[in-house]
N, C-alpha and C positions, 0 to 999 in steps of 0.2 A: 292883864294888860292895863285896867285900870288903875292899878297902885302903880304903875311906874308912874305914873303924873304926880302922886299926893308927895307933900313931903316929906322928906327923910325923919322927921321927930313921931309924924304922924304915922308911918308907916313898923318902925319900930313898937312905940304903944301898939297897934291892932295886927301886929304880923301874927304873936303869938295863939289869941283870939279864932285870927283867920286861917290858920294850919291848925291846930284841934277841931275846928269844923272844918275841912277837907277830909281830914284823916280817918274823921269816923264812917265816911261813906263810902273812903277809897278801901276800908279794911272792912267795909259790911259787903261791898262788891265783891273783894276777891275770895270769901268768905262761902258766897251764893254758890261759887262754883263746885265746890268743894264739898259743898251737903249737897248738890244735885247726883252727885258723885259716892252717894255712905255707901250703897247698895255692891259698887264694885269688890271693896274685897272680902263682904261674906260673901259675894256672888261667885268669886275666883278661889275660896276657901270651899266652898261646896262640890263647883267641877273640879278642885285637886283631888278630894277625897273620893267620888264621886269616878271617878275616872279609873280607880284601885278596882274596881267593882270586876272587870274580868279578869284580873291576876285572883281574886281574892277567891271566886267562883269558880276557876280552875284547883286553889288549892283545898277546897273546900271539899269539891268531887271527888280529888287523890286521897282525901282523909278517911271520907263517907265511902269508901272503892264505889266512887260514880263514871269513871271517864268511861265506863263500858270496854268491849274488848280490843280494842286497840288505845292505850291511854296515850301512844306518842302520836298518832294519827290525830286524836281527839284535840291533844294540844297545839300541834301545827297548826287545826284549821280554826282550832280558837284566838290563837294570837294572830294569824296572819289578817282573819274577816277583822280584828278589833283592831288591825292595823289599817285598813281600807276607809273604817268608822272614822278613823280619827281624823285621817287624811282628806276625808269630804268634809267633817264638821270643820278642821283648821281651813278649808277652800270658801266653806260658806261662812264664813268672820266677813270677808272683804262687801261680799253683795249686801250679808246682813246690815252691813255697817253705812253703805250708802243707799238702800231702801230705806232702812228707818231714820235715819239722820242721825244714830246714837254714835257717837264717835267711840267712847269707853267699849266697846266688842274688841277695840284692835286690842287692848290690852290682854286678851285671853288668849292669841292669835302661836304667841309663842311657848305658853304653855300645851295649847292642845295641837301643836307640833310638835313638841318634844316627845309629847304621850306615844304621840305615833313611832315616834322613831326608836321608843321603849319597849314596845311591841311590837316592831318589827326588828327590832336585839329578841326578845323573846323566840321571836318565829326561826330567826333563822339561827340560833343556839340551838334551839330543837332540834333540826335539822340536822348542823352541825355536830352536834356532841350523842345524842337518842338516836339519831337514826344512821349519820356515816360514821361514828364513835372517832372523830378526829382522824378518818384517813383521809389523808390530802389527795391524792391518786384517783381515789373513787369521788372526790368531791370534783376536784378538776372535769372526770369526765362525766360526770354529771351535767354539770354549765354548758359542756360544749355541745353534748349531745340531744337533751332534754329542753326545750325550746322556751319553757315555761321556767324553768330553772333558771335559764340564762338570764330571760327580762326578768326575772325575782330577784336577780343577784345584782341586777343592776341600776334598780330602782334603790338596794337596800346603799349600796355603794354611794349614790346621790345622795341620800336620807342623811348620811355619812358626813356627809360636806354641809349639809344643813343644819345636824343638828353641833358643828364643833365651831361654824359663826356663827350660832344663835345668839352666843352672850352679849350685852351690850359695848364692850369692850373692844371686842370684832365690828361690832357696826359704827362702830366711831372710827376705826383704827380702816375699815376697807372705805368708809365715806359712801360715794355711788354706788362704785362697785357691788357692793354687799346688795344695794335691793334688784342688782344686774343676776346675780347668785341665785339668790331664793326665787326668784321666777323658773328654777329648775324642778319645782313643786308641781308645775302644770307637768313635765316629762315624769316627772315619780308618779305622780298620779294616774297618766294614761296607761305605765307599764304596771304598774299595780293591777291596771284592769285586765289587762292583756295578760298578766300572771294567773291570776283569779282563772277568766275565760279559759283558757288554754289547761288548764287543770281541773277543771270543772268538764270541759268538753270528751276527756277518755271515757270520763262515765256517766254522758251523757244529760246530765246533768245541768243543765244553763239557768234556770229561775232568777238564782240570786244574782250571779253573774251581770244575767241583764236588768236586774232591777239597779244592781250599784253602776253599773256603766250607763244607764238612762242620768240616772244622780251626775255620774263626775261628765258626761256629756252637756247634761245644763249647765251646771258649775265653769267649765270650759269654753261652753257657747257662748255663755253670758261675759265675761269676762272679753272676748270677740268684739263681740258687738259693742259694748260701752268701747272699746280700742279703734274701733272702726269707726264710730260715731266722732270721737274727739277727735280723730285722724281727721275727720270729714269737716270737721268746725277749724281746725286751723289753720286748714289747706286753703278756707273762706277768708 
């Protein structure tokens, strides 16, 4: 605001002067962000690869004859638990991201949802192709009869819709809508558990069951309570 006063001979001479000294600090600032920032893509280069680790240890055991005596048993419930994994670590991006104040976690957010929904294509080809060898008849009444089937087929259905707007091109193209969508992660998640427990439960078996349903229960609560909270501050 002070050079709008000097005059116009004098502002010409020292413009040039005075825009090379702005520049250098306005290009050292935007600069700062960006090396706070290096760590992100070895850090999202690491969990890509990093994430291979139960496909890779599945085919590893096939090679070695490790899957033991049932190898389609062994891989349903390999892919399906590293399907539940992924599904709590992409739920726990958001809390991480506003306990620590690190904003850069959202960038992994869509990565280790897609992983999930890679391995829940894994589980339930399994399924499909190993275990009902593509009969439609016996798959059908499978879903309607088997209760744990049914929420497994229907979580995978949702995962479905999440993972074909994932692109960023979907999220420009649906606008709101899109983060109205992926709030459908909180319903995949609870039938996830509800899949897990209910197939865990013929053979008696609950351990892990409740250890991952204690997990997506915080993950859920929390997510609650911050919504109740802000509901409660703008109601003020």
């Amino acid at each position: 605001m002070a050079s709008d006063s000097q005059p116009a001979a004098r502002i010409g001479r020292h413009a040039p002067r005075a825009q090379a000294g702005a520049t250098a600090p306005a290009s050292a600032a935007a600069r700062r962000p960006a090396a706070g920032l290096r760590w992100v893509v070895p850090a999202k280069i690491a969990v890509f690869i990093a994430a291979w680790y139960p496909l890779a240890r599945i085919v590893l055991f096939g090679l070695t004859d490790r899957l033991g005596a049932n190898p389609i048993e062994f891989i349903t419930r390999s892919t399906g638990l590293w399907t539940l994994v992924f599904l709590c670590i992409t739920l726990a991006v958001t809390p991480l991201r506003r306990i620590t104040g690190i904003a850069a976690f959202v960038r992994f957010r869509r990565m280790l949802g897609l992983y999930a929904f890679f391995y829940a294509t894994l589980h339930f080809a399994t399924y499909l192709w190993f275990d009902k060898w593509f009969n439609v008849e016996d798959i059908v009444q499978d879903i309607g009869k088997r209760p744990f089937i049914t929420v497994g087929f229907a979580a995978f259905v949702l995962l479905i819709a999440l993972a074909v707007t994932s692109p960023r091109a979907m999220v420009r193209k649906l606008g709101r809508r899109w983060q109205s969508l992926h709030r459908v992660i909180y319903a995949i998640g609870a039938l996830a558990i509800l899949h897990f427990w209910w197939m865990k439960a013929g053979k008696h078996d609950l351990l892990l069951p409740k250890i991952y349903g204690a997990i997506m229960l915080a993950l859920l609560g929390w997510r609650l309570v911050v919504w109740l909270r802000e509901r409660g501050l703008k109601s003020r």
